[in-house]
C-alpha positions in Angstrom: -6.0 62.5 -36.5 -4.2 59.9 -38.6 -1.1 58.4 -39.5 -1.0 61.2 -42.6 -2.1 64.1 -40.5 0.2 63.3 -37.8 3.3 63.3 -39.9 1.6 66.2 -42.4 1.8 68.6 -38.9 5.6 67.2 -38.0 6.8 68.5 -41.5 5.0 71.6 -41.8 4.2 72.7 -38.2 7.4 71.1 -36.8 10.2 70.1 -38.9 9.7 73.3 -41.7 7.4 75.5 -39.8 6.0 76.7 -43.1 3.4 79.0 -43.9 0.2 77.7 -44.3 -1.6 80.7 -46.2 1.7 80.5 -48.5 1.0 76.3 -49.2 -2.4 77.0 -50.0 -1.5 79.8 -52.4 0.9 77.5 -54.1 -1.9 74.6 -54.5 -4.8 76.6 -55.5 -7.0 75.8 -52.0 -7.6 77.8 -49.6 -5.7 77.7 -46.1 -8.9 76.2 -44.2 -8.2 73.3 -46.6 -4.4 73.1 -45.5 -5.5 73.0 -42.0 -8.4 70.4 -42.3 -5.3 68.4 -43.7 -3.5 68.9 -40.8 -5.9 68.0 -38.2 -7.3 65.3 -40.2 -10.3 66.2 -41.1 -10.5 65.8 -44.7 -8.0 64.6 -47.0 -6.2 66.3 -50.5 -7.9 65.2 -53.2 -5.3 63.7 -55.0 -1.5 62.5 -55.4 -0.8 65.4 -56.7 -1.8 67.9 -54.3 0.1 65.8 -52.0 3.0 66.0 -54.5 2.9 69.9 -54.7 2.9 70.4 -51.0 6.0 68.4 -50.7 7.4 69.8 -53.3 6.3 73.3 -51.3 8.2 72.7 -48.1 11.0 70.8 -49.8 11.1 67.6 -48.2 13.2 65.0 -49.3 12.6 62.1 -51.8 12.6 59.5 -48.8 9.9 62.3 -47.0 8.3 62.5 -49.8 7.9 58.9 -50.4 6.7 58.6 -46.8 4.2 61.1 -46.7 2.5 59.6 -50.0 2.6 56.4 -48.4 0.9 57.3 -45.5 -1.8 59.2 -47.7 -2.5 56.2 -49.3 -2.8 54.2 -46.2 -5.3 56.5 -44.9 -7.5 57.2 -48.0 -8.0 53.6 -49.0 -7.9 51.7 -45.3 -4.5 49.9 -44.1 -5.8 46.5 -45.3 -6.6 47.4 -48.6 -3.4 49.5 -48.9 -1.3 46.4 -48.1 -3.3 44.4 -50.7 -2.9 46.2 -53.1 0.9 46.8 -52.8 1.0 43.1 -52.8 -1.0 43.5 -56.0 1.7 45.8 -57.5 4.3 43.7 -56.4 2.5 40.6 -58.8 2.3 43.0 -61.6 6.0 44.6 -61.0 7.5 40.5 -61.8 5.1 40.1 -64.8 6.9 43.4 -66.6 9.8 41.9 -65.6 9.3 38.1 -66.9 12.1 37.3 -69.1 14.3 34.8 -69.6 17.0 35.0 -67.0 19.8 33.4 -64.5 18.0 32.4 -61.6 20.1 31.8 -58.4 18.5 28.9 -57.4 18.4 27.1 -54.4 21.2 25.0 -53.1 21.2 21.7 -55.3 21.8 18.7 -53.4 22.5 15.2 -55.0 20.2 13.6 -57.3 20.7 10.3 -56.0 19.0 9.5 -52.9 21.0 8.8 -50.0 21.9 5.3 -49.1 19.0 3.8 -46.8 18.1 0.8 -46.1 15.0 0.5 -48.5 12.7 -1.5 -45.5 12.6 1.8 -43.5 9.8 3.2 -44.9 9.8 6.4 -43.4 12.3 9.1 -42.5 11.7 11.8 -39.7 13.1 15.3 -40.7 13.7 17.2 -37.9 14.7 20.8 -39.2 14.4 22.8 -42.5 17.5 21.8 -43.7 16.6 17.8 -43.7 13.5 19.2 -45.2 14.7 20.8 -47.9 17.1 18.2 -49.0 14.6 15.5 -48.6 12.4 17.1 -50.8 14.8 18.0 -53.2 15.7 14.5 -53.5 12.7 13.2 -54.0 11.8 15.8 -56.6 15.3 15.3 -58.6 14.5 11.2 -58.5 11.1 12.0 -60.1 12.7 14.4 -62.8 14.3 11.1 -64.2 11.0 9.5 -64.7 9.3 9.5 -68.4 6.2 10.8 -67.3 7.3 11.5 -63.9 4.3 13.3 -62.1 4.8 15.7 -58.5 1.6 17.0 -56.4 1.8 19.5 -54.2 -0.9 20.9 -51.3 -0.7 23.6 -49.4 -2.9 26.4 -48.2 0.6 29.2 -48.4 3.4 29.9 -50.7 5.8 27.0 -51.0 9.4 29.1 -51.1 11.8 26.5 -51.2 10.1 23.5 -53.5 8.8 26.4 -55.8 12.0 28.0 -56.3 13.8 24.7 -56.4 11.3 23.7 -59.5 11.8 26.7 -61.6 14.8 27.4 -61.2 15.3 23.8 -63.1 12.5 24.5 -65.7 15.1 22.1 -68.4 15.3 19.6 -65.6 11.6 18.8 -65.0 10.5 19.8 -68.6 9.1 16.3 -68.4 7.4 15.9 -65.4 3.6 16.8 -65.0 3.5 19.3 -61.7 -0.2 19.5 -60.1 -0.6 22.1 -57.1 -3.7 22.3 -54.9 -4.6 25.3 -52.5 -6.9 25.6 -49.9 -8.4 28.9 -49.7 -10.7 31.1 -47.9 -13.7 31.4 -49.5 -14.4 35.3 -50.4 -15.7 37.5 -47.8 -14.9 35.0 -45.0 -11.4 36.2 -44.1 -10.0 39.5 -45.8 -6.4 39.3 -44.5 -5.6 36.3 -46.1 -5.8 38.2 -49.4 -2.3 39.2 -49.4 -1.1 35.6 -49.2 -3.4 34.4 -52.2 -1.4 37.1 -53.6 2.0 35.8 -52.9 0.8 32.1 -54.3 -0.6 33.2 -57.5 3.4 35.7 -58.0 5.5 32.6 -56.6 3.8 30.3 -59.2 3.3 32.4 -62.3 7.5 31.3 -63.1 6.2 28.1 -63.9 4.0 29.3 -66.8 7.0 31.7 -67.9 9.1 28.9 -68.1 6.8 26.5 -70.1 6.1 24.5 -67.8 3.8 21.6 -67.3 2.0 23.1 -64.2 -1.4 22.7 -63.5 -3.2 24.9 -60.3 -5.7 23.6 -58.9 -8.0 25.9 -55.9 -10.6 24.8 -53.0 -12.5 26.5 -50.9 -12.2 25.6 -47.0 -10.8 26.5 -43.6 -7.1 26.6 -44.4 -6.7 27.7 -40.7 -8.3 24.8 -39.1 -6.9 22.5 -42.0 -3.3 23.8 -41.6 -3.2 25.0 -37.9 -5.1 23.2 -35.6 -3.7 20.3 -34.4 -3.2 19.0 -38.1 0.4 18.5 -37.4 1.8 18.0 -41.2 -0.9 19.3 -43.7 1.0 20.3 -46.1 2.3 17.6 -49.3 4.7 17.0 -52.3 4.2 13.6 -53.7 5.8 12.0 -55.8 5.2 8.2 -58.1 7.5 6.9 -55.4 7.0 8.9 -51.7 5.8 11.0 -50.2 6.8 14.2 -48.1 4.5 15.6 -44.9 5.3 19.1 -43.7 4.4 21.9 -41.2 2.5 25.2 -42.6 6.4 26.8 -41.8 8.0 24.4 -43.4 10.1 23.3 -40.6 10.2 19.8 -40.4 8.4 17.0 -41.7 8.2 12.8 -42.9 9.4 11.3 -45.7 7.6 8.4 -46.5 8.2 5.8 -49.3 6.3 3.0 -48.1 4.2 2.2 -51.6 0.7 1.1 -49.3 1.7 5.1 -47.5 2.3 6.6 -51.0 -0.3 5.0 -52.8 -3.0 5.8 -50.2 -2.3 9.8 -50.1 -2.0 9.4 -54.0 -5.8 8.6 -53.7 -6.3 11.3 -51.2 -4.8 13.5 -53.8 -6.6 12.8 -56.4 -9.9 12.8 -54.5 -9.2 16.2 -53.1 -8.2 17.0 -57.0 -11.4 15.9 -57.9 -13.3 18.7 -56.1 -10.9 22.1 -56.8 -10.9 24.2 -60.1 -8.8 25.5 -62.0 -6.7 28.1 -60.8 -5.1 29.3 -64.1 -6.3 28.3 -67.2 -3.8 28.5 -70.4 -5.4 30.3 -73.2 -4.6 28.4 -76.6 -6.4 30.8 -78.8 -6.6 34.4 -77.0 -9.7 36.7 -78.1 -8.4 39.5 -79.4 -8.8 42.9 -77.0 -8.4 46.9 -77.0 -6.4 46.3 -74.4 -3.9 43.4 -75.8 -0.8 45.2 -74.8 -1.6 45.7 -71.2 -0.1 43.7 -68.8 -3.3 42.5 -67.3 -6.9 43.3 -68.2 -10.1 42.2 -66.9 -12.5 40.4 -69.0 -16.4 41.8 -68.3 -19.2 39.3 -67.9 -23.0 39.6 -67.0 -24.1 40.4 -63.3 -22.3 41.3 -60.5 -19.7 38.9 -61.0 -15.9 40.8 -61.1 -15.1 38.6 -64.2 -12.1 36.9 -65.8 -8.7 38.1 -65.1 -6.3 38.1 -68.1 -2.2 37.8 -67.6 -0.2 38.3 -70.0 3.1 36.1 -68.8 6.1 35.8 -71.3 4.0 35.1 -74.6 1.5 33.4 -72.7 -2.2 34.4 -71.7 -3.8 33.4 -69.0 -7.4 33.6 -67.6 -7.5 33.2 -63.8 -11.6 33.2 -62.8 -11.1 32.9 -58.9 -13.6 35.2 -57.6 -11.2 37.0 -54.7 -8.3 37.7 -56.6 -10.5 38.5 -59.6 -12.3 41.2 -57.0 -9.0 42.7 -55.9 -8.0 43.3 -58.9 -11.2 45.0 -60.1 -10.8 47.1 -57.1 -7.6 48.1 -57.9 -8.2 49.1 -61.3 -10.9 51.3 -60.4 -9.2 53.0 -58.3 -6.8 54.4 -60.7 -4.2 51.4 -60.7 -2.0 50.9 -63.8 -1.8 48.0 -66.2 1.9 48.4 -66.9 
């Protein structure tokens, strides 16, 4: 039995108490087949013979939406279900890229706070001290001429993210460099679904024009972030420097120029050995498929190949072999483009 089985019996057996010769005559299989569906032993070939049996034994929309749900679940594998409804989920905010009202986060001042300048560092002891920390130190940095902000982090960065985009005018001078630590493929599945979430909380930043850069590394984000590396995480700025958990928390603000100028290095260095997340193309090939959505780009082998996003009226080519693979997956599977 499964998940779809068990709740296939409770509507028809249970909760309807239909016929079962009658749902097969309606679906064009024969009542053996109903009942292999029932005790889950096979599954219905498709979404639409799951369709027509609902639509059979009149269940609800909400029952309806259930039931498919759970047939999904079972046919493809909960992991890969929850993948790629994260994956539908990214492509669901490219459709829907436009320019917009954001409600952004709450805006502290732009001026720093007054501090004695000699205390070069600043413990943070909640999210709140956080968040305006690092919103301080990002607004300062906004009023440079070729101000410049790094960020590292191995998860999706909610409040700094938001707090950027939603002030694309704001920082529309400032060069913004990201860095994330990754699994590498095939070493740790379930962390999939977060690559997912970084690649949709960042993709604003190419709607809006900005200058982004993403930047990717292969490692052990859960040794790097989790054990007993208290503060991995970083946004740094020409001027300081902010440490943070993995939760973002709490954290210290540094602005010590020996402090800064050291991780500046560190940054760089660990710059030095990622690629390219996203790349920006200038001059995009023409394709058959130039009004999808997304596309992927074919190469030789067994490689999956180049993932092409169409963001605003921007393309972009993202080459990182996991994402590239889910995607691949997806599509053969049946999945739209949009």
């Amino acid at each position: 039995m499964s998940e779809y089985s068990d709740l296939l019996w409770h509507y028809i057996m249970k909760e309807k108490r239909a016929d079962v010769a009658e749902i097969a005559g309606h679906c064009g299989v024969n009542t053996k087949d109903i009942f292999e569906y029932i005790k889950g032993r096979n599954l219905p070939a498709s979404d639409e013979m799951v369709q027509n049996i609902c639509d059979f034994i009149h269940l609800t929309p909400a029952e309806t939406e259930r039931l498919k749900e759970m047939y999904r679940m079972t046919k493809m594998g909960r992991r890969t279900y929850r993948q790629y409804k994260k994956l539908e989920e990214l492509i669901a905010s490219v459709s829907a890229f436009e320019k917009k009202g954001h409600a952004p986060p709450p805006l502290y001042e732009a001026g720093r706070e007054a501090r004695d300048r000699k205390e070069g560092c600043l413990v943070l002891e909640n999210e709140r001290d956080l968040n305006k920390a690092i919103s301080q130190e990002l607004l300062w940095e906004s009023r440079k001429e070729n101000g410049h902000i790094g960020l590292v982090t191995a998860l999706p960065l909610h409040f700094p993210i938001q707090f950027l985009t939603a002030r694309a005018e704001v920082f529309s001078r400032t060069c913004l460099e990201q860095i994330f630590y990754f699994h590498a493929p095939g070493q740790d599945e379930a962390d999939m679904e977060e690559r997912l979430d970084c690649l949709r909380e960042i993709l604003p930043f190419y709607e809006e024009d900005m200058d982004y850069h993403s930047y990717y590394r292969y490692g052990d984000p859960d040794s790097r972030f989790y054990n007993l590396n208290l503060l991995p995480c970083l946004i740094l700025t020409s001027e300081s420097a902010v440490l943070f958990d993995p939760d973002q928390n709490y954290g210290l603000a540094f602005w010590e120029s020996s402090v800064v100028s050291m991780l500046r290095q560190q940054f760089e260095e660990y710059k030095s050995a990622c690629r390219p997340l996203i790349h920006r193309e200038e001059n995009a090939e023409p394709s058959g498929e130039k009004n999808d959505l997304f596309y992927m780009k074919h190469t030789s082998g067994d490689a999956p190949g180049s993932l092409i996003l169409r963001v605003a009226e921007q393309t972009l080519r993202l080459e990182e072999p996991g994402i590239c693979a889910m995607f691949r997956g997806y599509l053969d599977s049946g999945g739209r483009k949009g």
